[in-house]
C-alpha positions as CSV (number, residue, x, y, z in Angstrom):
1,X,256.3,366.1,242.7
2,X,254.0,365.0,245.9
3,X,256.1,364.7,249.2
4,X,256.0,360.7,250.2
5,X,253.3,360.2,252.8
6,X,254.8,360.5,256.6
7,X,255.4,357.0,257.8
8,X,254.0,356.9,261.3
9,X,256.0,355.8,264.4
10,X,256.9,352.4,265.0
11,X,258.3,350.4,267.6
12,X,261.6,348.7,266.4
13,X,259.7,345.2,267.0
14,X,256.7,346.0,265.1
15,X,259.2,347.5,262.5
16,X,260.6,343.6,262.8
17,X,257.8,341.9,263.0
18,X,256.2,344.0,259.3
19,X,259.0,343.3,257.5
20,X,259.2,339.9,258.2
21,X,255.5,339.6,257.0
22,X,256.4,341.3,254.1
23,X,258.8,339.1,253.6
24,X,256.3,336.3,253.1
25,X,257.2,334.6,256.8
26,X,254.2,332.4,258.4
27,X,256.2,331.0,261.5
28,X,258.7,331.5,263.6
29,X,260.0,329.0,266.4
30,X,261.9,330.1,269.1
31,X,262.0,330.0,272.8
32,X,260.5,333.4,274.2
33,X,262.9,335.9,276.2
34,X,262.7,339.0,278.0
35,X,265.2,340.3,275.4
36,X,262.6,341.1,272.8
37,X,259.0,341.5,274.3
38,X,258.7,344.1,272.2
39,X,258.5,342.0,269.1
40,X,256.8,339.5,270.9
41,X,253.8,341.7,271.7
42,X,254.0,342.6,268.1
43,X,253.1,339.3,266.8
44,X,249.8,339.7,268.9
45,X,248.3,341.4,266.4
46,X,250.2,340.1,263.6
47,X,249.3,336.6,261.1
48,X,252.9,335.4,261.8
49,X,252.3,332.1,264.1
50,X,255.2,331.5,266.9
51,X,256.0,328.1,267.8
52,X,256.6,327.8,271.1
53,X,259.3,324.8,270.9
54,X,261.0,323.5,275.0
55,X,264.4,324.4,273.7
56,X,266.7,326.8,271.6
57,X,268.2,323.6,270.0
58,X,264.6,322.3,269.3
59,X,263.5,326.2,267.8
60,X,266.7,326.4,265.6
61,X,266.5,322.7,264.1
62,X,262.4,323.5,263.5
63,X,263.8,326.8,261.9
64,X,266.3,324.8,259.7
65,X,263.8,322.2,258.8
66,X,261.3,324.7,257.5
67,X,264.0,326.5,255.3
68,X,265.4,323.2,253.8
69,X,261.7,321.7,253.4
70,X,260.4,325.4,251.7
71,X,263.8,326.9,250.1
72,X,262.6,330.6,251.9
73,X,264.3,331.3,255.0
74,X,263.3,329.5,258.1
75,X,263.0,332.1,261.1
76,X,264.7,331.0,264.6
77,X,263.9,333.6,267.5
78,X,266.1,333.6,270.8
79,X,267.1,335.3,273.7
80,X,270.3,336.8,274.3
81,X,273.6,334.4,276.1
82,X,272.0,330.9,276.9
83,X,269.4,331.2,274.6
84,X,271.6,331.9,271.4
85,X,274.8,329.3,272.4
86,X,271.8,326.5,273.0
87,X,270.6,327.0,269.6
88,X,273.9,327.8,267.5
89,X,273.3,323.8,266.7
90,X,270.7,324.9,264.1
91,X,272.9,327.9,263.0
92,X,276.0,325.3,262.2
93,X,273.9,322.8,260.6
94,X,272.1,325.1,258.5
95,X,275.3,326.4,257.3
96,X,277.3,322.6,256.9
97,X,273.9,322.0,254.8
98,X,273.3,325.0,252.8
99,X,270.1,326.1,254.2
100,X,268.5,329.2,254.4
101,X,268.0,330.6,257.9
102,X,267.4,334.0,259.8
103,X,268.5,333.5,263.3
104,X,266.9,336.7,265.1
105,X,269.1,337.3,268.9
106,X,267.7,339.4,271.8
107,X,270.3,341.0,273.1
108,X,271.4,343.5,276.2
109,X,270.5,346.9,276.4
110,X,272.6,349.6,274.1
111,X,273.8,351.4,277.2
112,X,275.4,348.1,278.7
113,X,277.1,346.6,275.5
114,X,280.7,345.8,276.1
115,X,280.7,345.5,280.0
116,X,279.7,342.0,279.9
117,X,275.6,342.4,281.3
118,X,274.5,339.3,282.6
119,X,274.3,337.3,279.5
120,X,275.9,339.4,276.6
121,X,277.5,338.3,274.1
122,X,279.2,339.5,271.6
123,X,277.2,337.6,268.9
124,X,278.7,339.3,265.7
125,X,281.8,337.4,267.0
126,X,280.6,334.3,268.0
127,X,278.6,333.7,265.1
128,X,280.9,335.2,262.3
129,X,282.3,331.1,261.5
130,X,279.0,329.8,262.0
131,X,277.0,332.4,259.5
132,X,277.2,333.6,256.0
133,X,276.7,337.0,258.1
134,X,276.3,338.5,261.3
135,X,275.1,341.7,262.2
136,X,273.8,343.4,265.2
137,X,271.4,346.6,264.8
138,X,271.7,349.2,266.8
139,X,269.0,351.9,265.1
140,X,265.3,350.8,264.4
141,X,265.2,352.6,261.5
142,X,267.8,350.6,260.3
143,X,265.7,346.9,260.5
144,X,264.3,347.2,256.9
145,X,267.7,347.6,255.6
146,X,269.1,344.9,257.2
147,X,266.0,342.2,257.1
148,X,266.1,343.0,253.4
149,X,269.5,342.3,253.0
150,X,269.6,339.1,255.3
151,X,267.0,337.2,253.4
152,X,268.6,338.0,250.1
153,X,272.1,337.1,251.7
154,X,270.7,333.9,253.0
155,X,269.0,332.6,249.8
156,X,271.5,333.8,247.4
157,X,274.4,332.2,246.1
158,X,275.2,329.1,248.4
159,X,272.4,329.3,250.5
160,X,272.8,329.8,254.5
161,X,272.4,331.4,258.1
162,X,272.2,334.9,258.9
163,X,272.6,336.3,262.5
164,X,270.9,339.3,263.9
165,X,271.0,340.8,267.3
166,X,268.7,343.1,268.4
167,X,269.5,345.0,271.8
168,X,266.4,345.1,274.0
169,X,265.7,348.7,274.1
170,X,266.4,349.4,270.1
171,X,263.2,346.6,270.0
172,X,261.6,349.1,271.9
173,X,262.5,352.6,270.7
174,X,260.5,354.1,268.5
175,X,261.1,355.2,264.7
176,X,259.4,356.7,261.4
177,X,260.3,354.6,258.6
178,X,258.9,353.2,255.4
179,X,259.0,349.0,254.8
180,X,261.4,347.9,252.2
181,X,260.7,345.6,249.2
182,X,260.3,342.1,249.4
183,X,263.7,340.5,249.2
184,X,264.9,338.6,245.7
185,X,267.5,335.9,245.1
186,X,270.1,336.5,243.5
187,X,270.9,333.5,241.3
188,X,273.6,333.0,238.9
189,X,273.6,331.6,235.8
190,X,275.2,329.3,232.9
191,X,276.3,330.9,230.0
192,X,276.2,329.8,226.2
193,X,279.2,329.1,225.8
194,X,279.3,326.9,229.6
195,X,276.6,324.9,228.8
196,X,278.5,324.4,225.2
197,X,281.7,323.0,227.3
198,X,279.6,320.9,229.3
199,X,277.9,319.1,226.3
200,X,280.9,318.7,225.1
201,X,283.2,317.2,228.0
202,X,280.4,314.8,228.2
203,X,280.1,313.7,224.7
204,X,283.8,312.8,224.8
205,X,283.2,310.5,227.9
206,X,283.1,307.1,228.1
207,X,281.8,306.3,231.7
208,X,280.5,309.7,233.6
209,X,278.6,310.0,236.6
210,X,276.4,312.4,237.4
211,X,276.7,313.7,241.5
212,X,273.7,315.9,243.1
213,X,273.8,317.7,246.0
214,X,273.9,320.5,248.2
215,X,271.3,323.9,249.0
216,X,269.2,326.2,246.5
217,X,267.3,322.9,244.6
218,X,263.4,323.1,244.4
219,X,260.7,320.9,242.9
220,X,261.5,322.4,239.4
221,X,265.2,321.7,239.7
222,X,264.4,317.9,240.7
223,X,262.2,317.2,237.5
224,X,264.9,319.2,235.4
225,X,267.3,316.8,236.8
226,X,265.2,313.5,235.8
227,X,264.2,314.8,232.5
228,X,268.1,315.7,231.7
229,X,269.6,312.1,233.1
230,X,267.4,310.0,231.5
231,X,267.6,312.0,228.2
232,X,271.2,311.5,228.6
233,X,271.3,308.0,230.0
234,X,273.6,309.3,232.6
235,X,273.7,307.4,236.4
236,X,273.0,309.8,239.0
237,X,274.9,309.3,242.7
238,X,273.1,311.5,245.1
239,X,275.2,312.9,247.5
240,X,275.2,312.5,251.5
241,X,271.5,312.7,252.9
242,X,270.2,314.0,249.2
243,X,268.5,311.3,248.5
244,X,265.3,313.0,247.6
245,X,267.0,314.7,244.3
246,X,265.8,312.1,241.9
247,X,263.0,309.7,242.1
248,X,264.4,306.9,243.2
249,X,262.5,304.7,240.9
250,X,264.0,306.7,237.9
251,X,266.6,304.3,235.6
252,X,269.3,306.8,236.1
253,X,269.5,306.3,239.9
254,X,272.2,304.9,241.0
255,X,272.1,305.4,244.8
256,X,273.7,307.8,247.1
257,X,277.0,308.4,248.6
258,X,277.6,308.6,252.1
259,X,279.7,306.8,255.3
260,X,278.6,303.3,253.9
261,X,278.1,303.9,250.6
262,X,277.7,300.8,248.0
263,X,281.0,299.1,247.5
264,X,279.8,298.8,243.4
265,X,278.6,302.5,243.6
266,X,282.1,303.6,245.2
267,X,284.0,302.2,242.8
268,X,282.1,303.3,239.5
269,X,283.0,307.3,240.5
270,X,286.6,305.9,241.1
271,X,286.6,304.6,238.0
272,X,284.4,306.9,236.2
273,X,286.6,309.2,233.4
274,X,284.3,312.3,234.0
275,X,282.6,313.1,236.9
276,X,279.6,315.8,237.0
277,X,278.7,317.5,240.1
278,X,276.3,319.9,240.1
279,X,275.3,321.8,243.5
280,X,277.5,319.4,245.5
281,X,280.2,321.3,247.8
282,X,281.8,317.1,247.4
283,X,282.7,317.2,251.5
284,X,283.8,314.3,253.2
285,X,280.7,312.3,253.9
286,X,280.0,311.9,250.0
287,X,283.6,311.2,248.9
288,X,284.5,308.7,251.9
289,X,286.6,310.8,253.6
290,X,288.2,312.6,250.5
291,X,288.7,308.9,248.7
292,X,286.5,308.9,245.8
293,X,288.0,311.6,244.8
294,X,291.6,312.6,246.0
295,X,292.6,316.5,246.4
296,X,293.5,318.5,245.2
297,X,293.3,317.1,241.6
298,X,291.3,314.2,241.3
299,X,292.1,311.4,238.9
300,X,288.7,311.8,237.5
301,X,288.1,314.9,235.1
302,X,285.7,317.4,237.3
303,X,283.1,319.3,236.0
304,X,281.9,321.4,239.2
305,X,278.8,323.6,239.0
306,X,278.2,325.7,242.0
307,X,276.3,328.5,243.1
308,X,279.7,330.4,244.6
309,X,282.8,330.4,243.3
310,X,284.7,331.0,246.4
311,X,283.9,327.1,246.8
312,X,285.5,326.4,243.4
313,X,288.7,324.6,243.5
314,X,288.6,325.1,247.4
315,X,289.5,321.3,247.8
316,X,289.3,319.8,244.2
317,X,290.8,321.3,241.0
318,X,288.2,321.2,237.8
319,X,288.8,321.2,234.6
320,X,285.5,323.1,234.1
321,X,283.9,325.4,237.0
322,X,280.5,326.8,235.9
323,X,279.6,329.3,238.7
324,X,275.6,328.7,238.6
325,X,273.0,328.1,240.8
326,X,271.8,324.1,240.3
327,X,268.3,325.2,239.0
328,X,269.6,327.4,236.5
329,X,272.0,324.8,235.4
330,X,269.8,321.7,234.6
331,X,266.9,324.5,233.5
332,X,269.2,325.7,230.6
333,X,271.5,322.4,229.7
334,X,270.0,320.3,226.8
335,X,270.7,316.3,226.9
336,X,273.5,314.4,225.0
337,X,273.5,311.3,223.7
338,X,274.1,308.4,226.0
339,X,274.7,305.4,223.7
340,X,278.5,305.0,225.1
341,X,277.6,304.5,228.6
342,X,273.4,303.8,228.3
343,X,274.9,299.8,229.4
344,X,277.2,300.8,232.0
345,X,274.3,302.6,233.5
346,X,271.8,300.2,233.3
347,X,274.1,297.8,235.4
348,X,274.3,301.0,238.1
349,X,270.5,300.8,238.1
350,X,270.7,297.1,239.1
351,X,273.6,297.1,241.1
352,X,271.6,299.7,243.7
353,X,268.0,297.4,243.4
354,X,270.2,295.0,244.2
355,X,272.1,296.6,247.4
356,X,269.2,298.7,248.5
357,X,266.9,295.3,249.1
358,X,267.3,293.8,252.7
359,X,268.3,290.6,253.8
360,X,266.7,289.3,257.1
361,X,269.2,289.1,259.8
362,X,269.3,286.9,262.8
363,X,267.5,289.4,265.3
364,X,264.2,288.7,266.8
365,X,263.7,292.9,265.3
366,X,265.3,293.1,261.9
367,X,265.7,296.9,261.3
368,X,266.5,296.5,257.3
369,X,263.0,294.9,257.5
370,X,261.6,297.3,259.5
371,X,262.7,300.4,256.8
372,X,261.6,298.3,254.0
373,X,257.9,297.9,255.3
374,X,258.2,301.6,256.4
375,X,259.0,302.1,252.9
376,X,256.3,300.4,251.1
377,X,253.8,301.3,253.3
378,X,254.4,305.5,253.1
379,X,254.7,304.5,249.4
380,X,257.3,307.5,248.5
381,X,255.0,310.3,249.5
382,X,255.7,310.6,253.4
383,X,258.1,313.3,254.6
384,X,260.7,311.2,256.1
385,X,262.9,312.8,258.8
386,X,265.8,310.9,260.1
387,X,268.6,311.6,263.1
388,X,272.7,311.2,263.4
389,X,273.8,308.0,264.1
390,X,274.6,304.6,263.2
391,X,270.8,303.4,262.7
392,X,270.4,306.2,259.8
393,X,272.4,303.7,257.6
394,X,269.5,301.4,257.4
395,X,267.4,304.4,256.7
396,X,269.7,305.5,253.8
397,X,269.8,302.6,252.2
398,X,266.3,300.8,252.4
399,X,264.0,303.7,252.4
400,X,262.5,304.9,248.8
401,X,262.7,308.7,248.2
402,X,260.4,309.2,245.5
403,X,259.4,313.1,245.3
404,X,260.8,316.4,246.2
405,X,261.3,317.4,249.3
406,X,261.0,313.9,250.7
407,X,264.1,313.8,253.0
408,X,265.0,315.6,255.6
409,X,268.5,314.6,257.6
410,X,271.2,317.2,259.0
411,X,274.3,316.6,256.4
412,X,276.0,318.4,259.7
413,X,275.1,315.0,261.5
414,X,273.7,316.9,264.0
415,X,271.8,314.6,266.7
416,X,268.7,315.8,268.3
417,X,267.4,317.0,264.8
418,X,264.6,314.4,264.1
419,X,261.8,315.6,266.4
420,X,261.9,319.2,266.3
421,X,262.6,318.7,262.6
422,X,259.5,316.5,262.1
423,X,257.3,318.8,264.0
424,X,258.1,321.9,261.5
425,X,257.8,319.7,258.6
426,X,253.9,318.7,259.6
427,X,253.1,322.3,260.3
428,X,254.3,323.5,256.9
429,X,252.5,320.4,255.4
430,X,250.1,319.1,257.1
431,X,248.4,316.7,255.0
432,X,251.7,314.6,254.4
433,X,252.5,312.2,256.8
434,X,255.9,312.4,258.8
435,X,257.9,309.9,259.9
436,X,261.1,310.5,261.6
437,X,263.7,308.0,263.0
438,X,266.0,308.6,265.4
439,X,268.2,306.5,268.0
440,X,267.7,306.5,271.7
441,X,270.8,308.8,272.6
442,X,269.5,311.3,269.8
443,X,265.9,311.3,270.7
444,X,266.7,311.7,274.7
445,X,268.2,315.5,273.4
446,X,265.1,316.5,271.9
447,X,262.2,314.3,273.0
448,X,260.5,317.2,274.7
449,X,259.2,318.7,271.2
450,X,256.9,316.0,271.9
451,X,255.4,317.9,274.0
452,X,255.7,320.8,271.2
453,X,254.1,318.8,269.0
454,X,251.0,317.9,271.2
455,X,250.8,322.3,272.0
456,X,250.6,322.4,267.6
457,X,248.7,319.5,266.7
458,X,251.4,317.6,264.9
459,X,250.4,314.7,264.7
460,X,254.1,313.1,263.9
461,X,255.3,309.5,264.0
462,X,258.4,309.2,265.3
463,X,260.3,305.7,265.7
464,X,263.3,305.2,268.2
465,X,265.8,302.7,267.4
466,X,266.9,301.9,271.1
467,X,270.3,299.6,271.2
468,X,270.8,300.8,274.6
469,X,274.0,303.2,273.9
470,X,275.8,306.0,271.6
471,X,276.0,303.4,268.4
472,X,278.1,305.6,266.3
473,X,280.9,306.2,268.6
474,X,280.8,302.3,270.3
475,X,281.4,301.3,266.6
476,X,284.3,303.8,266.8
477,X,285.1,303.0,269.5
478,X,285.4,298.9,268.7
479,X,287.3,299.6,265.6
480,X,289.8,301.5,267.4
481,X,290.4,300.4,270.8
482,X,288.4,297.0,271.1
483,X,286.7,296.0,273.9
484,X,287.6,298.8,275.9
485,X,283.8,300.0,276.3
486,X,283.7,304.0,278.1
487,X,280.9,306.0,278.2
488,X,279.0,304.6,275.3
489,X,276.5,302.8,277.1
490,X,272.9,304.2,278.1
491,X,270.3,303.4,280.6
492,X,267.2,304.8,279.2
493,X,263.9,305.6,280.6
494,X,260.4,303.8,278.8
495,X,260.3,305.5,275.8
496,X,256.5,304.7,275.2
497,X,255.7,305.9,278.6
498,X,257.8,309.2,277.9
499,X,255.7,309.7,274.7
500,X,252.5,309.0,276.7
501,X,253.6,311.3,279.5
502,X,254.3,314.0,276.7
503,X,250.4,313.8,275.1
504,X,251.6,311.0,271.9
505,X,250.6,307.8,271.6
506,X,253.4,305.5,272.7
507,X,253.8,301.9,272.4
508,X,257.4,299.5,271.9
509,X,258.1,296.5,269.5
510,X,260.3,293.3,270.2
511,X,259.8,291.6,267.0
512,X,259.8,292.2,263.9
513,X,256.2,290.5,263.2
514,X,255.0,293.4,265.8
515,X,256.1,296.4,263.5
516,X,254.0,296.9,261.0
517,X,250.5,296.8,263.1
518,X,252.0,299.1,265.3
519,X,252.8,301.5,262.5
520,X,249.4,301.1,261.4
521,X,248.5,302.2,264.7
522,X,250.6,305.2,264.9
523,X,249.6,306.0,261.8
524,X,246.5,306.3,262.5
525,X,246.7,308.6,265.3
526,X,245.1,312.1,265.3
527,X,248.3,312.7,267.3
528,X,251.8,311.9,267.8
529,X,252.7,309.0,268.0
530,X,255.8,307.1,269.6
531,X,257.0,303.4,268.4
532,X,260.2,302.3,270.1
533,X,262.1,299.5,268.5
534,X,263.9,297.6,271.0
535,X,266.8,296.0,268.6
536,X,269.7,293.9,269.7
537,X,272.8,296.1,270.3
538,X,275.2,293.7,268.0
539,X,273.5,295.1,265.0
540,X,275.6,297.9,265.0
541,X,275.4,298.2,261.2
542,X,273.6,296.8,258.3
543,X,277.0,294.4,257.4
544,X,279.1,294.5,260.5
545,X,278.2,293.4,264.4
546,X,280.2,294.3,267.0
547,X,281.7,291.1,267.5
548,X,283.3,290.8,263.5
549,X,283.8,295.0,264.3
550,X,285.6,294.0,267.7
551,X,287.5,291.1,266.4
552,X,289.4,292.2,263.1
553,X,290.5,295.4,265.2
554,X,291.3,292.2,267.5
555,X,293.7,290.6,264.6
556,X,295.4,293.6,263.0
């Protein structure tokens, strides 16, 4: 038998930087860092692009955004200390929203790990809550191993983050070792007898729901889920900031579940007799603060399908738990008849066309009117890209998700994730259009990857809702302790200037007559592109003011 062929040497960051390739990576954003300049002079010569984003926060979020918009790991590289705590934000929302993620650390020297070098940390520790798994490698000929193993740990299962640090000088060191194989998911699957039970439970049901959520979906998975709903007749409530699931035009959707979720909507799961969740971990933004359902065994029978079972009974007790990735699932399960509940479902269907249209409020800029021309005009095939805060209700409920992947929005409800998000999203697709909203106090932490975007040629459309303060915590804030107004409030620069200053096109609106030609505008850039909506800071949600918020906390 012929001896395998000698494997020349290699640094450790060229031993990286190949087996990311191999691993089918195009980008990587990150922040650069003395740490590891010996992978960064390895992507001279390789195809990988780096994205050179003005923060860690901004490089993780861009990283996140790529693996939620793709489904493959998004790559996130960082120096050691203040580089890896600034960017732990994309780490902890990529594991609150089951994203793939490879989260690559410079880190000290070998020789001065444990006697706290300027800016160690022990990032195995720090990041062991944060990540599916952290590891640190201290042998180059060790990095195929591990990269192997972390892409196929981050995509399997329950998709999430993995950590790696990589001392400085094991970057550099030299080693003779082959590449390993590109990585594969491991996926479970539904069984015969399952998908049997399934059928089954449902067939006895008189008014189920069917509740969508969570990591590890793809395009397939999305049509799978149309084509079994409607088959079925079944209404479909997407869970928090998965909008994008099912066409929103399909007669089985039924709207989604979040913070301000449809009163009408809310009370069909209550009331529902079987509820089906498939992919959906069922956290506390989709059930209203664990009210839909109540733990830990819900009044509704619970058919769960997830992809781990640690997650299983966790909070909620099923009756049936179907370990399975979501794909798998709707891939395998045939439809059942819907003629119990084909009624009941049909008034879901117009209970949402009737919530998600807007009314025209008072204000000289009406920000339900604003979404809804937004809407119409992108026509469902934009990538839309939306921030935390109280402004993303009007987002959630008057824009139209009509494709897969459509949405992007941190379920961690993580601000300062529009922009850099946005900016990743229009490198992976350029032809789309993206459109990201975010509120003044979220934009001001990330507005720089404006100046990101100008360096890549994204040509983005961002639109800040500016209401002059922190929304979501005022509204708190009234409801709690009215009138008694600290720290809330924001004096902010000219955001149209900023974007100008930055390389985008920036301009600001007043009215709501002024909105649509300056989307047009925007649209039209060749770069991005800044429209500020100055909106009246009582319209603090879509139904409440602060004034109604401020006086029935007044009159408990």
């Amino acid at each position: 038998m012929p001896k395998p062929a000698a494997v020349p040497p290699r640094s450790g960051g060229q031993i990286l930087i190949d087996q990311l390739g191999l691993h089918g990576v195009e980008l990587i954003f990150g922040v650069p860092g003395e740490s590891y300049l010996a992978a960064l002079d390895a992507l001279r010569d390789s195809p990988i692009r780096f994205v050179n984003a003005r923060h860690e926060a901004g490089a993780a979020n861009m990283a996140e955004a790529a693996g939620k918009f793709t489904g493959r790991p998004g790559v996130c590289f960082v120096t050691r200390g203040p580089g890896a705590t600034q960017g732990s934000v994309g780490v902890h929302t990529a594991f609150q929203d089951s994203t793939p993620l490879i989260y690559l650390v410079g880190q000290v020297p070998r020789e001065e790990l444990g006697r706290e070098a300027l800016q160690e940390v022990d990032f195995v520790a720090m990041f062991a809550p944060l990540a599916k798994w952290a590891v640190q490698i201290e042998d180059p000929a060790r990095i195929p191993e591990v990269v192997h193993r972390a892409f196929g740990v981050a995509t399997s299962g329950r998709p999430g983050p993995v950590v790696i640090a990589l001392p400085e000088d094991m970057l550099a060191a030299q080693a003779s070792v082959a590449d390993a194989a590109r990585y594969r998911p491991s996926l479970a699957k539904p069984g015969a007898g399952d998908l049997a039970a399934v059928r089954a439970r449902l067939a006895g049901a008189s008014s189920p729901v069917l509740i969508v959520g969570g990591g590890g979906w793809s395009e397939q998975a999305a049509s799978d889920l149309r084509a079994f709903a409607e088959a079925s007749a079944l209404p479909v409530a997407c869970a928090f900031r998965c909008q994008d699931y099912l066409d929103s035009r399909s007669p089985s959707y039924a709207g989604h579940l979040s913070n301000q979720t449809d009163p009408a909507l809310a009370r069909r799961v209550r009331e529902a007799d079987l509820l089906l969740v498939v992919g959906d971990r069922l956290g506390d933004a989709t059930t209203a603060g664990y009210t839909l359902l109540e733990p830990p065994l819900p009044r509704q029978a619970l058919i769960h399908v997830y992809p781990d079972a640690s997650e299983l009974g966790r909070v909620f007790a099923p009756e049936l738990a179907l370990v399975s990735d979501p794909g798998a699932f709707l891939e395998a399960i045939e439809p059942v008849g819907g003629s119990a509940w084909a009624a009941s479902t049909a008034e879901a269907r117009e209970q949402f066309l009737a919530w998600s249209k807007p009314a025209a409020g008072p204000w000289p800029l009406d920000l339900g009117t604003v979404v809804s021309q937004t809407a119409e005009r992108l026509g469902g095939e934009a990538i839309l890209v939306d921030d935390a805060g109280n402004f993303s209700a009007w987002v959630s409920r008057f824009m139209s998700f009509q494709r897969y992947r459509s949405q992007l929005m941190p379920v961690s409800g993580a601000m300062g994730y529009a922009v850099p998000a946005a900016v990743a999203a229009k490198l992976l697709d350029p032809q789309r259009q993206v459109v990201a909203f975010v509120g003044d106090g979220g934009f001001q932490m990330s507005a720089l990857e404006l100046a990101t975007a100008a360096q890549e040629g994204a040509a983005i459309v961002v639109i800040v809702v500016n209401n002059g303060m922190y929304g979501t915590i005022r509204m708190f804030q009234e409801r709690r302790y009215p009138g008694r107004v600290v720290a809330t409030e924001l004096q902010n620069p000219d955001f149209a200037a900023l974007a100008r200053a930055c390389g985008a096109h920036g301009e600001s609106v007043e009215r709501t007559e002024q909105f649509l030609p300056a989307l047009e505008r925007a649209l039209a850039e060749p770069r991005a592109a800044v429209i500020e909506l100055r909106v009246d800071a009582e319209a603090i949600t879509p139904v409440e003011t602060i004034t109604q918020i401020r006086a029935a906390a007044q009159g408990r």
